[in-house]
C-alpha positions in Angstrom: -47.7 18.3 -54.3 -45.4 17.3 -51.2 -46.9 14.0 -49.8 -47.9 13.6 -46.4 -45.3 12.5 -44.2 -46.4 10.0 -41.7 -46.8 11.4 -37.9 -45.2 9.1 -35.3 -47.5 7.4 -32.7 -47.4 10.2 -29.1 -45.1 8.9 -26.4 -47.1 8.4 -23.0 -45.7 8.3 -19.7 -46.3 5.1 -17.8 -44.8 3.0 -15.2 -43.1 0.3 -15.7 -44.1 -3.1 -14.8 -42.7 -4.3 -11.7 -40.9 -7.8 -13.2 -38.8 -4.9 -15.7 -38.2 -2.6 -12.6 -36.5 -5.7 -11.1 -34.4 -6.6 -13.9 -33.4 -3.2 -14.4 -32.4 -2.5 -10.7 -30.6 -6.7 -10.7 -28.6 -4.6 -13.1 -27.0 -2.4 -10.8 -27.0 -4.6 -7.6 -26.2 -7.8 -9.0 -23.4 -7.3 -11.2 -21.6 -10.8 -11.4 -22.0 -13.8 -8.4 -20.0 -12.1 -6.2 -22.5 -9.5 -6.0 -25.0 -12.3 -4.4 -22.6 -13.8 -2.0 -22.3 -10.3 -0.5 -25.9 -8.9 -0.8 -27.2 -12.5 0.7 -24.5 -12.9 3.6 -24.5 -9.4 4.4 -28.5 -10.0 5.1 -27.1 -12.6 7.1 -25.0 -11.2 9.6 -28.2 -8.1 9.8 -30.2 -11.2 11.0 -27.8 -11.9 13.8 -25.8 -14.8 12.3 -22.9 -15.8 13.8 -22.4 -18.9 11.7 -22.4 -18.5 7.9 -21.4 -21.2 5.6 -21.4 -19.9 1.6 -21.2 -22.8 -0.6 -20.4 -22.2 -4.4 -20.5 -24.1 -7.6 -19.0 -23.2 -10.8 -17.9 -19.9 -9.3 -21.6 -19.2 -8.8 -22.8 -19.3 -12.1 -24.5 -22.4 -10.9 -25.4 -22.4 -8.3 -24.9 -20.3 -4.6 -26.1 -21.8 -0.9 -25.8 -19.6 2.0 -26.9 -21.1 5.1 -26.8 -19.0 8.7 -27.9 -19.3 12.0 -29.5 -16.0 12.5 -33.0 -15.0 13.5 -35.0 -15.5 10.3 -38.1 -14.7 9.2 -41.5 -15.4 9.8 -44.0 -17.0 7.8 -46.5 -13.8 7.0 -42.8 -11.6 6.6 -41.1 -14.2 4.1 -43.2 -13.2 0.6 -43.3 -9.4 1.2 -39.1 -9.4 1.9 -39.6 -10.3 -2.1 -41.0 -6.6 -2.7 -39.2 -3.9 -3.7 -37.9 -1.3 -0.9 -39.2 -3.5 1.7 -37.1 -3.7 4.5 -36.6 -4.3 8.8 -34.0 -1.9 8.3 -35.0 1.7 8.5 -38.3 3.3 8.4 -38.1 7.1 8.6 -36.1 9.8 6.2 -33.9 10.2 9.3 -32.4 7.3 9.4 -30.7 7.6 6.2 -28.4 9.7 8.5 -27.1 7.3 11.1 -27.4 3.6 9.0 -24.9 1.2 11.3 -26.8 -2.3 9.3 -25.1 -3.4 5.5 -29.0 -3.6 4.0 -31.5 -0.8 4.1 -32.4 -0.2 0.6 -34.7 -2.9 -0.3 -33.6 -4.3 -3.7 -31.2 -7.0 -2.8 -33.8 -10.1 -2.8 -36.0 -9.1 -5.6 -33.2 -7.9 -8.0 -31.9 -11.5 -7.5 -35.1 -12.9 -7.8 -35.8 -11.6 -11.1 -32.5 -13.0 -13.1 -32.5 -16.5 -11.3 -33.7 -19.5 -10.0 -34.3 -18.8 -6.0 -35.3 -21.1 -3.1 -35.3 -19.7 0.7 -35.8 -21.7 3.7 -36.6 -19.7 6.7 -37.3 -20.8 10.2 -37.3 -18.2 13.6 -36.2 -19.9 16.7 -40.0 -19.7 18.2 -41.5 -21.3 15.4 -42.5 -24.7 15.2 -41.7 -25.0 10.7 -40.0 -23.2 8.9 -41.5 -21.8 5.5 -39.9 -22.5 1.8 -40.6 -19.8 -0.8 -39.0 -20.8 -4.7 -39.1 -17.6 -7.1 -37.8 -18.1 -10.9 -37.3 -15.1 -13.2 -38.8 -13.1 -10.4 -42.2 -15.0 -10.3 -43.7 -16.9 -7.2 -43.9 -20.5 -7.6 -44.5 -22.1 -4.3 -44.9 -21.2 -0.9 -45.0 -23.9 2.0 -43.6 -25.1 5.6 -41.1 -27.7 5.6 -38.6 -28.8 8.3 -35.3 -27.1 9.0 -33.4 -26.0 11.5 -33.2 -22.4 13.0 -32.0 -19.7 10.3 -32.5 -19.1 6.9 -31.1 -20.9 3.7 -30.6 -19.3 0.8 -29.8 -21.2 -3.0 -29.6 -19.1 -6.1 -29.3 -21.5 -9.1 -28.5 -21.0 -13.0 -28.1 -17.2 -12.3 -28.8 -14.7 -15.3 -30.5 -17.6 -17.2 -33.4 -15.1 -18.4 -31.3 -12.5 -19.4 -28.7 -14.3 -21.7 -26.4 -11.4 -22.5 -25.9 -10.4 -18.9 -24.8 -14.0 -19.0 -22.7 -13.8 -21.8 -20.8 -11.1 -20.1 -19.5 -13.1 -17.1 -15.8 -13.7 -17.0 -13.8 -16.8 -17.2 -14.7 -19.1 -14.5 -11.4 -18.8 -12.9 -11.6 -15.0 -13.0 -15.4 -15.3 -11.5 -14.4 -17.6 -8.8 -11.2 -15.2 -7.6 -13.8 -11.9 -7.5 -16.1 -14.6 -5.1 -12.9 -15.6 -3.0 -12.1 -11.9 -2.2 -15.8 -11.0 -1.2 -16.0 -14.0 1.0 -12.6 -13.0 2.8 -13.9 -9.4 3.0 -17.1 -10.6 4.8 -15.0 -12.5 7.0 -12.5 -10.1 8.0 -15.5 -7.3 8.4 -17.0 -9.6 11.1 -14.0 -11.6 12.5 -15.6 -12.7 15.5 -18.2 -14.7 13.6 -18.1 -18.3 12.5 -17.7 -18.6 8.6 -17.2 -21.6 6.1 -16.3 -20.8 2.3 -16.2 -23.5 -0.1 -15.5 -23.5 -4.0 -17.0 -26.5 -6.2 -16.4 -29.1 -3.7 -13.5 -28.2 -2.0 -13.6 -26.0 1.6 -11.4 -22.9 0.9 -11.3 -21.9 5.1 -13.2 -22.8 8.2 -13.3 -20.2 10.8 -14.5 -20.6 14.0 -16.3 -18.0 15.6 -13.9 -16.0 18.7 -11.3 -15.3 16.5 -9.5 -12.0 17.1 -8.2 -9.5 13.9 -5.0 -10.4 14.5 -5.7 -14.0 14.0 -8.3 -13.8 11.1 -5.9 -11.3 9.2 -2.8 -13.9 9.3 -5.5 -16.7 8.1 -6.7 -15.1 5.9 -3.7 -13.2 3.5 -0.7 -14.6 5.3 -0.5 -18.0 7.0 2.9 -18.1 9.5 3.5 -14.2 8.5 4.1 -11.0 11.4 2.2 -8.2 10.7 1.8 -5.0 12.3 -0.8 -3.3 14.5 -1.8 -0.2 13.7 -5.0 0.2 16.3 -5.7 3.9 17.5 -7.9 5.7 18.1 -7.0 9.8 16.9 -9.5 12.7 15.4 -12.7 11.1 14.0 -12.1 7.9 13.7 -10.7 4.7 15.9 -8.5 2.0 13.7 -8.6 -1.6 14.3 -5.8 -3.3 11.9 -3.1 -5.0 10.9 -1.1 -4.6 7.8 2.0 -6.6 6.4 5.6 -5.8 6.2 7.0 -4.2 3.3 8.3 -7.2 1.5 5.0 -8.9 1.7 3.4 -6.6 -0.4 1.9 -7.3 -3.9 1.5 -5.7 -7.7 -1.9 -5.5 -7.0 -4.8 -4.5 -4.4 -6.1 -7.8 -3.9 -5.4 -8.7 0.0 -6.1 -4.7 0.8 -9.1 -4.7 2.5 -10.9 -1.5 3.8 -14.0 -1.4 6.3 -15.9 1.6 7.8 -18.7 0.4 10.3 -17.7 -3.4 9.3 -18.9 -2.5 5.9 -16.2 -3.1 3.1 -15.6 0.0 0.7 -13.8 0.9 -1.9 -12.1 4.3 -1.8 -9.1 5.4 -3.7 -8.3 8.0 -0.9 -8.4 5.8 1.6 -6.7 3.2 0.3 -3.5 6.6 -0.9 -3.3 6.5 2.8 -3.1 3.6 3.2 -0.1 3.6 0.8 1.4 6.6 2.1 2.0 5.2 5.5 4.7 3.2 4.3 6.5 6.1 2.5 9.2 5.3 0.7 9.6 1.7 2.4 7.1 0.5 -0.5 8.7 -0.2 -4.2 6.4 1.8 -7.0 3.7 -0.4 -8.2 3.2 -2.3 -5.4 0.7 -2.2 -2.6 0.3 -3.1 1.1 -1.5 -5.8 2.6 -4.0 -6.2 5.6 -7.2 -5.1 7.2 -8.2 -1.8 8.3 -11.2 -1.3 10.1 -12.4 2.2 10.6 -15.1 3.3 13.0 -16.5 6.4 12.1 -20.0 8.1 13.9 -22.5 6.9 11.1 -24.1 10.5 10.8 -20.4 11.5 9.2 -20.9 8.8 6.5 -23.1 8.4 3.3 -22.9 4.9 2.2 -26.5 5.8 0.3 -24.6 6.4 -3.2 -24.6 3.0 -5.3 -26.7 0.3 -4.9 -23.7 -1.7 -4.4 -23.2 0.3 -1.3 -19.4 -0.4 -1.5 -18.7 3.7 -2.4 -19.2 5.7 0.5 -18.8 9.4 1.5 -17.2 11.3 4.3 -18.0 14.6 5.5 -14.4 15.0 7.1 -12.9 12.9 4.2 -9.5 15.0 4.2 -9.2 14.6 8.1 -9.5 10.8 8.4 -7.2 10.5 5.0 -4.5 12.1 7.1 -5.3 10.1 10.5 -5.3 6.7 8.9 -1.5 8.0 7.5 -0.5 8.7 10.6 -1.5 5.9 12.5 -0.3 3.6 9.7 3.3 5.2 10.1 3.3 5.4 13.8 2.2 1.5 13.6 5.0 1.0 11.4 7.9 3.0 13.4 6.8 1.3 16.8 7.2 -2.1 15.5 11.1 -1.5 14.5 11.2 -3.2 11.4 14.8 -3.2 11.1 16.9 -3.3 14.4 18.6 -0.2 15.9 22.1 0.4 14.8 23.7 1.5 18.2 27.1 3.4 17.6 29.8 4.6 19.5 29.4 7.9 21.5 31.3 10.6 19.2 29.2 13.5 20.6 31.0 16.7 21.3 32.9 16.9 24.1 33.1 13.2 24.7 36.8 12.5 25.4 39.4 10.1 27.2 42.3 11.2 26.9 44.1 14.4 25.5 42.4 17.6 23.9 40.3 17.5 21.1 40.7 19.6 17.1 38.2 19.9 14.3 37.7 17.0 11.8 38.2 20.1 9.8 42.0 20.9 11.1 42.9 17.1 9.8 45.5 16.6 7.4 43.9 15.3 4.7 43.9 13.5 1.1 41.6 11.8 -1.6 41.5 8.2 -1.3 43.0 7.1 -4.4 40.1 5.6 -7.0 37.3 6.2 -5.1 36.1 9.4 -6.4 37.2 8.0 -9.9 34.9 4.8 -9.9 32.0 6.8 -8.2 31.7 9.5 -10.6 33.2 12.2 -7.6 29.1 11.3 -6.1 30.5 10.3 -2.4 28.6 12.7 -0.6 27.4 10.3 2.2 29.9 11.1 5.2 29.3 14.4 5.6 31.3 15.3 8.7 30.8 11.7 10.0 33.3 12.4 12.7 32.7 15.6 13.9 33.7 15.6 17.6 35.7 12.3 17.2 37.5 11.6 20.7 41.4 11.8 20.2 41.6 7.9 21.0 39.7 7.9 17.5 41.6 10.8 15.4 44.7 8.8 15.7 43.5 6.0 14.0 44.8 5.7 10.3 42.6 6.4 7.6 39.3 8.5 9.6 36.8 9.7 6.7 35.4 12.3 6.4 33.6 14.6 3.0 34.4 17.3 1.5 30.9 18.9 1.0 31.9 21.1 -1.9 32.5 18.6 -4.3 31.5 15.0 -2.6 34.8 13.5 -2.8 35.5 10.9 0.2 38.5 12.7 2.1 40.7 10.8 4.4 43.4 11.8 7.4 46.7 11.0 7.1 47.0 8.1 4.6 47.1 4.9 6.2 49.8 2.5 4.5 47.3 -0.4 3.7 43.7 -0.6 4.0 42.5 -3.7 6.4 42.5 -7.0 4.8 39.2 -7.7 3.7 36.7 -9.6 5.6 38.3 -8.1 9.0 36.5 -6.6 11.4 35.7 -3.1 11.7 34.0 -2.9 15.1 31.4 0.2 15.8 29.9 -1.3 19.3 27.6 -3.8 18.4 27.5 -3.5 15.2 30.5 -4.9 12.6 32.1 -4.8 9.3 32.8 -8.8 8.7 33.1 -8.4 4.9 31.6 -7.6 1.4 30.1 -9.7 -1.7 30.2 -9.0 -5.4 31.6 -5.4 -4.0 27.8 -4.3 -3.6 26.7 -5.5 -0.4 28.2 -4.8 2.8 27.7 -7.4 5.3 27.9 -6.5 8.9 27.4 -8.3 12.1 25.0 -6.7 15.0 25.0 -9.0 17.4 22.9 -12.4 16.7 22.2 -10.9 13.4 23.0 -10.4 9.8 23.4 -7.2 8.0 23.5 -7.1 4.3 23.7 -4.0 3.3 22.8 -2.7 -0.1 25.6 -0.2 -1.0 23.7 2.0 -3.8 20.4 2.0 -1.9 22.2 3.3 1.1 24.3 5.7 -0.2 20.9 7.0 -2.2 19.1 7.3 1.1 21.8 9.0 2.4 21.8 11.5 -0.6 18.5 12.2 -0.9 17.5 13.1 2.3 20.6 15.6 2.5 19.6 16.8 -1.2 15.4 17.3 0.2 17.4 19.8 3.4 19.4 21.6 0.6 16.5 22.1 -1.8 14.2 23.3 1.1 16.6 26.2 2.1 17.0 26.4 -1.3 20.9 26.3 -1.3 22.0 23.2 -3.1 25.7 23.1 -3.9 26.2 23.8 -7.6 29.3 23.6 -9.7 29.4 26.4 -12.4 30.7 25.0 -15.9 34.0 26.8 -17.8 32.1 27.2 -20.7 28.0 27.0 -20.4 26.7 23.9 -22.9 23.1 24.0 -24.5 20.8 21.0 -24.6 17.9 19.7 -26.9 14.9 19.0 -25.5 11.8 17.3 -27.1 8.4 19.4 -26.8 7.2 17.2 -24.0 10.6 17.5 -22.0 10.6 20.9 -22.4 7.3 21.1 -20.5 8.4 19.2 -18.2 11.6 21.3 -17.5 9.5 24.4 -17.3 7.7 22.7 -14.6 10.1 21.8 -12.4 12.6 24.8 -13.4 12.4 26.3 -9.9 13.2 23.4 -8.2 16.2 22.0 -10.1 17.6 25.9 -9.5 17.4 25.0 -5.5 19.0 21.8 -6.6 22.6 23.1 -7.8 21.3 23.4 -11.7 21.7 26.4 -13.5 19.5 26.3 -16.6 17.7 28.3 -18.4 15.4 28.2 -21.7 17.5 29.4 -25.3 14.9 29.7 -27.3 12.2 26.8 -28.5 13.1 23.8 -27.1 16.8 24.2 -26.0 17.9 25.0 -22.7 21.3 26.7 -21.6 23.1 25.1 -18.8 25.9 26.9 -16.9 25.8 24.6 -13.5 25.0 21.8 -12.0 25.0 19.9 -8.4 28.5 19.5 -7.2 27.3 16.1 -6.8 26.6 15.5 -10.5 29.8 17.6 -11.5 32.0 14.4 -13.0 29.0 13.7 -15.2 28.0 15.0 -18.4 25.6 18.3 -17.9 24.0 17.8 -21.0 23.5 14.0 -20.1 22.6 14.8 -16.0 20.2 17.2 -16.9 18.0 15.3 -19.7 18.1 11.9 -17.4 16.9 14.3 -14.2 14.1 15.6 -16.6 13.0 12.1 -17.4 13.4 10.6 -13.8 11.0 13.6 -13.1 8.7 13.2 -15.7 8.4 8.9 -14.7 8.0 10.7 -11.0 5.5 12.6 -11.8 2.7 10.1 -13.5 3.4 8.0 -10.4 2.1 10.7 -7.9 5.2 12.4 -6.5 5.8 15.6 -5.1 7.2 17.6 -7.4 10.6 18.4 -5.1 10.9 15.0 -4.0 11.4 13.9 -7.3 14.1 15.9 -8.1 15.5 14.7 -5.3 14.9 11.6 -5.8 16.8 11.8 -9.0 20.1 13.6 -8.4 20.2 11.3 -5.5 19.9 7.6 -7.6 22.0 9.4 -10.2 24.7 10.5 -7.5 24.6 7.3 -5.6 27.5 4.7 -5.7 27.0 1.7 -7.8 27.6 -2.0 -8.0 31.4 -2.4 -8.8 32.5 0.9 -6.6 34.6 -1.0 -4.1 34.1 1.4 -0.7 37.1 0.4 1.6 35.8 -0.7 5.2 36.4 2.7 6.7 34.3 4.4 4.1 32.0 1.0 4.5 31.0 1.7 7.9 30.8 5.3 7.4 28.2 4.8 5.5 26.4 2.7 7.6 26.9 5.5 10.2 25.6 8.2 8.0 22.2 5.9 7.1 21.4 5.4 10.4 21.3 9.3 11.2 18.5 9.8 8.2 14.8 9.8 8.9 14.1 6.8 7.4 17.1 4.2 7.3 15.6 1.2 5.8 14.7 2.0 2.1 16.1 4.1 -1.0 13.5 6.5 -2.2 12.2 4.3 -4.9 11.1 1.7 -2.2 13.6 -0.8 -2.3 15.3 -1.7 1.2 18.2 -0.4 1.9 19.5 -3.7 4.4 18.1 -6.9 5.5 18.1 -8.7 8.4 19.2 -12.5 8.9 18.9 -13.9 12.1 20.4 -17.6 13.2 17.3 -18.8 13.4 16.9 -17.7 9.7 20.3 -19.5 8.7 19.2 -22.7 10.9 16.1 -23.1 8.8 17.9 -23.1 5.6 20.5 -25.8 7.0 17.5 -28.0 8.1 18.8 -27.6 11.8 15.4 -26.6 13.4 
């Protein structure tokens, strides 16, 4: 006989008491202290406040005091603000569509309630007291008037002390305090007209007064002494109010990157790509801009009603303003001239003194000895530098130009000694005064210092002249005597078949042998003094590296052949061929980094100099 098994007890259906709702929904609002300082001062500034002082102990663990000046709340209001989903903030379904306040859904003050200790003081400018209200665990324990000023004061002590393991789950105390420093600095640079005091176990972290502008709340707050940039516009759906750093001030991280739409401060990878991407190539991989970008948007285009947290948001035109913020960024960042202008001398067509004018191309001409050697035969970075040179000009000894078939440096008539080094090689304002460690060039422009990095240069210089080849698809290739073969692993091979079609446009000629091996019969003229088997599996890799970091496919092929091409430390350029280059950067789209974000020249001034001599 089979024995009865025993029936489990029917599940019913029933709500859930409103003390668990709270702890539940603290859960997804009040993730860590930080959370509170922004749910309580947000509350503040929807009051009106224009004076906010947050005061933390033991990054907030133990205790947090915010204390405002804005219109509190009166006596009858102050117990039901402890409900859930009550709120001043909206009232009808349709204004879900057009919310311009931080608060509206409700659960801030209860959800805190529930998992701490909480005492508010609240006081309206017409009323005579102000009322105290103390919740702990999310139960009422005393409600009556005391005396306080105007505004509303807010302590949340010993937080998550009834639910242990949410406790147990905090970070280190340092780690804690840092995620409280960057919410109070985001408050502050939401609303940088307002008033706001921050201070950490004792000790005031920044006092701002209220009037401030952007400008001045930005430098304050992630840069003390530092330039930055303005990038304020106003183009397609949205207006821009910012200011971001230079280049060299930014960081391995995203923690001074701060992003606001309708003063609120959100977090959105796309937004903050563009962010990125306005710099281009001027940023080094891995790291990431600083500043402030506030974005007005019309509210009904928005959704910020996806996380409690409210710091994830949604646009209806997301693709649109992603592309405007780029733009503006880079137009903020061309206007500003971050590096000076290198002027040149006139050698358009045509311009002449004296005598008639020939071709660069009709010049006698000859391989400077050892260059080509030393550089691998990758010189390709004066292509027709002189074309139209005035005769006064052609006679000179030693004019460079390239040979674009093969990249060699090509000289006129040879001269009998190269200039001494450290003379000067004057183009206009700009001049050649010497070289160190035969990689940087350093020039003179006026009142300023050049040092120019010869390897980033001469990549630039490359790799925008490879990115015009590959897009007509006509780079110059160099077809081998006998074809080689080359061993890929399965995960290069992948990566070859990927970007086979481009490195074709490049000047390679490869093609798949069977499994993993691939047949090579040419490469970029450029490349041609290198091994092919060697050039190839390095581009592959560089492309591969490329790729995981998010580039375009063609411009990391580019990218590649151009830092493999380039001229490196220990090729000693001669100052003809030195100030070629110079000449040749200056005509590319963007002069002032390699591809991989490094700069391509710096800028000393004699103030700069003076500083470090202690003369001012």
């Amino acid at each position: 006989m089979t024995p009865s098994k025993n029936k489990q007890p029917r599940p019913w259906i029933r709500p859930l008491p409103e003390r668990l709702v709270n702890k539940i929904a603290a859960g997804e609002v009040v993730e860590r202290p930080a959370s509170v300082v922004k749910e309580l001062v947000e509350n503040a500034l929807d009051a009106g406040a224009d004076r906010i002082e947050i005061i933390i102990e033991k990054s907030g663990a133990k205790q947090i005091k915010i204390v405002d000046n804005g219109c509190g709340i009166v006596e009858d209001q102050i117990e039901i603000a402890f409900s859930r989903h009550a709120t001043s903030k909206i009232s009808e379904f349709e204004d879900l569509d057009r919310i311009t306040s931080y608060g509206f859904r409700g659960e801030a003050l209860p959800s805190i309630a529930s998992v701490s200790q909480l005492r508010m003081v609240s006081r309206p400018a017409d009323a005579e007291v102000a009322t105290e209200i103390v919740y702990e665990g999310g139960v009422l324990h005393s409600k009556q008037p005391v005396a306080a000023p105007p505004g509303t004061t807010l302590e949340v002590s010993n937080l998550f002390f009834n639910t242990p393991a949410r406790r147990k789950f905090l970070k280190a105390e340092s780690t804690e305090a840092r995620h409280v420093s960057r919410v109070a600095m985001a408050l502050a640079l939401g609303r940088y007209w307002i008033g706001l005091t921050y201070s950490l176990n004792g000790r005031k972290v920044f006092s701002l007064s209220p009037g401030q502008t952007l400008g001045e709340r930005v430098s304050a707050l992630l840069a003390p002494g530092k330039k930055f940039i303005d990038v304020s516009g106003e183009m397609g759906p949205i207006r821009v109010e910012g200011f971001v750093g230079l280049p060299d001030m930014a960081q391995k991280n995203r923690n001074s990157q701060f992003i606001f739409i309708n003063g609120r401060s959100i977090q959105s990878s796309q937004l903050a790509h563009a962010f990125a991407l306005g710099y281009g190539e001027l940023l080094p991989r891995g790291n990431f801009p600083i500043g402030a970008l506030l974005l007005t948007i019309d509210p009904t285009e928005v959704d910020v009603n996806v996380h409690p947290a409210k710091t994830e948001v949604r646009l209806s035109r997301d693709r649109e303003i992603h592309d405007t913020l780029y733009r503006l960024i880079k137009e903020g960042l061309r206007q500003d001239g971050l590096m000076p202008t290198l002027r040149m001398p006139d050698r358009t067509p045509g311009h002449s003194d004296t005598g008639s004018e020939r071709s660069p191309r009709d010049w006698p001409s000859h391989k400077i000895p050892g260059i080509a050697q030393r550089a691998g035969g990758n010189t390709e970075f004066l292509d027709e530098i002189y074309k139209g040179v005035s005769p006064a000009a052609e006679a000179a000894p030693g004019v460079v130009r390239v040979d674009t078939a093969t990249g060699e440096i090509m000289e006129t008539e040879p001269s009998t000694a190269e200039p001494p080094s450290g003379s000067a090689t004057s183009l206009d304002s700009l001049r050649l005064i010497g070289r160190f460690d035969d990689l940087y060039l350093l020039f003179q422009a006026g009142h300023e210092l050049l040092v120019v990095d010869q390897h980033t240069a001469h990549e630039r210089v490359l790799y925008e002249e490879m990115l015009k080849k590959m897009d007509n698809q006509g780079g110059t290739a160099q077809q081998l005597l006998l074809p080689v073969q080359v061993e890929f692993s399965p995960e290069q091979m992948i990566v070859f078949e990927e970007a086979r079609e481009g490195l074709i446009h490049s000047g390679f000629g490869a093609e798949p042998f069977g499994g993993c091996t691939v047949r090579i019969e040419a490469v970029p003229s450029i490349l041609s003094r290198k091994s092919p088997e060697k050039a190839l599996r390095t581009v592959v890799d560089d492309i591969a590296s490329l790729r995981k970091a998010g580039f375009d496919l063609t411009k990391a092929i580019a990218q590649s052949v151009a830092c493999r091409s380039a001229v490196m430390a220990g090729d000693r350029l001669s100052d003809r061929e030195a100030v070629g280059l110079v000449e040749q950067l200056r005509k590319c789209k963007n002069m002032y980094s390699c591809p991989h974000g490094r700069p391509t020249f710096i800028k000393l001034t004699r103030t700069d100099l003076d500083k470090q001599f202690g003369r001012g």
